[in-house]
N, C-alpha and C positions, 0 to 999 in steps of 0.2 A: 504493500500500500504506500509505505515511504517514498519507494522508487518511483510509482507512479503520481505521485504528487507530485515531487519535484523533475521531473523528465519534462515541464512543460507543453506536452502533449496534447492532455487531459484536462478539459475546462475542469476549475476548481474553485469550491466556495468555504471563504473563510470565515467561521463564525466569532466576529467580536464583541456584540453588543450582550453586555451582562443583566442579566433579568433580576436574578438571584439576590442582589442587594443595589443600594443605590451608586452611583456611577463615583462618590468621590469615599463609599465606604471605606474605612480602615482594611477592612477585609478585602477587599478589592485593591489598594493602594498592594497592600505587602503581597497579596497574590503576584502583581505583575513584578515587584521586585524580589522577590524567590524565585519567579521562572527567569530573571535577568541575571541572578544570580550576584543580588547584593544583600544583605541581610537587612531582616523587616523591620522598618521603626514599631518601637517599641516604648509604649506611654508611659512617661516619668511615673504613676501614679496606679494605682488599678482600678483605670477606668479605661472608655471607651470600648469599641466593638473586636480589637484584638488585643490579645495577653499574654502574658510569656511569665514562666515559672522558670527560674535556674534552678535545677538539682543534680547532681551526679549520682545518689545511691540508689539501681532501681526501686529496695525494700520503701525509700521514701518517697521516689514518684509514685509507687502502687499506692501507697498509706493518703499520699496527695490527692490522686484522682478520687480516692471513696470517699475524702475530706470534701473536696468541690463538690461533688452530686449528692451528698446526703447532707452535708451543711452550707456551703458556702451560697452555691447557684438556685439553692428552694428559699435559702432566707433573704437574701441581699438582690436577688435577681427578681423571683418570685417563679419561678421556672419549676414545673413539675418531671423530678428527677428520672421517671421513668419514661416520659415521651417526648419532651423538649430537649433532653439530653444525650446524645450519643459518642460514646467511646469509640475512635478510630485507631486501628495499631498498624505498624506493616505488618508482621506478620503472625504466626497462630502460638509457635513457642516462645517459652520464656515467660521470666517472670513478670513480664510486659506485653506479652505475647496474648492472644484473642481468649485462647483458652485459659490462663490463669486470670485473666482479667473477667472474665466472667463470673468463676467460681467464686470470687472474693467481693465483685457486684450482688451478683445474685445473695449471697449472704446477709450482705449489707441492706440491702432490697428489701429481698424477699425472702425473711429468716425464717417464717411460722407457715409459707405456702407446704403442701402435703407432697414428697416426695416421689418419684415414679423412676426407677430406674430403666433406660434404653442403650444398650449397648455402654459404652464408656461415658456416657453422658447422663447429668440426672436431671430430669424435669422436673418443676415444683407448680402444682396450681396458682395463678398468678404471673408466671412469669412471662419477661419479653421476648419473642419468639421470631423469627425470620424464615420465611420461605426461600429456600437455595435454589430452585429453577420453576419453569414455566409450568404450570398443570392447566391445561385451559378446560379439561371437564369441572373441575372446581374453581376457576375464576380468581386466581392466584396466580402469581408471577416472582421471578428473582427477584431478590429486593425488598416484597413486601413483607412489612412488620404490624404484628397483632401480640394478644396476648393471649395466654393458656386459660382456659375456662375452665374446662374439667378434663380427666380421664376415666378409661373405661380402662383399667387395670386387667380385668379378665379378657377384653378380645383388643387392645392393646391400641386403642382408637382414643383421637385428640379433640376437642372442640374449642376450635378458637376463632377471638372475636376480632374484625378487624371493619374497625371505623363503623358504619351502620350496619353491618352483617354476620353473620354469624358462621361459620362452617366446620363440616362436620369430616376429619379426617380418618380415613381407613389406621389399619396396621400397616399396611405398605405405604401408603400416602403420607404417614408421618415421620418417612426416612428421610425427606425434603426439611426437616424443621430442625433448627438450632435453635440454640440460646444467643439473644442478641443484645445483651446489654454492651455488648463490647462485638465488633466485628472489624474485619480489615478494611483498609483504603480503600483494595480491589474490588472488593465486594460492595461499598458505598457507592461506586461512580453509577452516576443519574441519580444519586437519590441526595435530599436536602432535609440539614435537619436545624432547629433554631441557634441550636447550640452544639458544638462539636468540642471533645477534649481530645489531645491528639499529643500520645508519649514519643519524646523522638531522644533515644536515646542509644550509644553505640554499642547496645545488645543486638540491634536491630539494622547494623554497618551496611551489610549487604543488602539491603533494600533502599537507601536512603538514598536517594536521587530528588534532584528538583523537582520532574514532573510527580513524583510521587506525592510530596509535600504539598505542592501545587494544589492537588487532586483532593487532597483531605481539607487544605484550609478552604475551599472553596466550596465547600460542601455546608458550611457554617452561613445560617442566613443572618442572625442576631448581633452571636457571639462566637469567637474562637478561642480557645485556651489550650497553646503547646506549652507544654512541660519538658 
């Protein structure tokens, strides 16, 4: 696709006009100077629409991000921690990584939801869930996020709600569902959320490229907070 973009060939359309927030947003300012590849102004004070934490020890950025969503962004923001909030990481391991960022969300979250174990994963009634690819007999798509309503433990079926509707997953249908208090970059792109946290830190070396960064902060409609 690269190739043929630039081979001059191939009529080509560039999309620059930003919907997602307004044109002189802070989030938009440091987006374009991340992909320029200058380091993002960053506000004397903690305010404004992008924020920046210094920490070096992952044990204190993970203790950070559950600090921000369960205290910081629902009292000072007024931001509800479970749907206005989304945790971005590059990738799935580590103690930064999607899958331990979940387990230590979901805790924080959702401590008294009723437990359902599925493969290495545990599900808890209540919790925030994502669809991992397209189902169009149930009207679901990659990307979408609901929450757990209930399970059927004996025939191993899911009912979950998402925005006005309700649906009702098989046993096989609910191998598409993760836990999504925390998902990767990769997995966000097209989708927006008010507020995005997003750990960038050199556990995580080998994914850290501009357009990655790029990708997360721009996902952020409100507020961004890398740590």
């Amino acid at each position: 696709l690269k190739d043929i973009i630039t081979s001059g060939i191939i009529p080509v359309v560039r999309l620059d006009t930003i919907f997602r927030q307004g044109l002189m947003s802070q989030i938009i300012v440091n987006s374009h100077r991340i992909n320029q590849g200058i380091m993002p102004e960053i506000p004397e004070n903690d305010s404004g629409e992008y924020r920046f934490i210094s920490e070096e020890d992952p044990e204190k950025v993970l203790a950070e991000i559950i600090r921000q969503v369960t205290q910081e962004l629902p009292v000072k923001h007024g931001l509800d921690p479970l749907w206005d909030v989304q945790v971005l990481s590059p990738m799935h391991k580590g103690i930064l990584g999607v899958e331990n960022l979940n387990r230590n969300l979901q805790q924080a979250l959702n401590p008294e939801g009723r437990p359902y174990r599925r493969g290495n994963m545990e599900f808890r009634i209540g919790d925030k869930v994502m669809q991992t690819r397209n189902n169009y007999e149930l009207e679901v798509f990659n990307g979408d996020i609901g929450y757990l309503m209930d399970i059927n433990e004996k025939e191993g079926s899911f009912q979950v709600g998402y925005d006005d509707r309700i649906v009702l997953y098989s046993s096989s249908e609910a191998d598409d569902l993760v836990i999504a208090y925390a998902t990767t970059i990769h997995k966000a792109q097209g989708s927006e959320y008010t507020c995005v946290i997003v750990p960038v830190h050199t556990q995580h070396y080998v994914m850290l490229a501009r357009n990655l960064l790029y990708t997360a902060v721009t996902r952020g409609k409100r507020l961004v907070l890398t740590i």
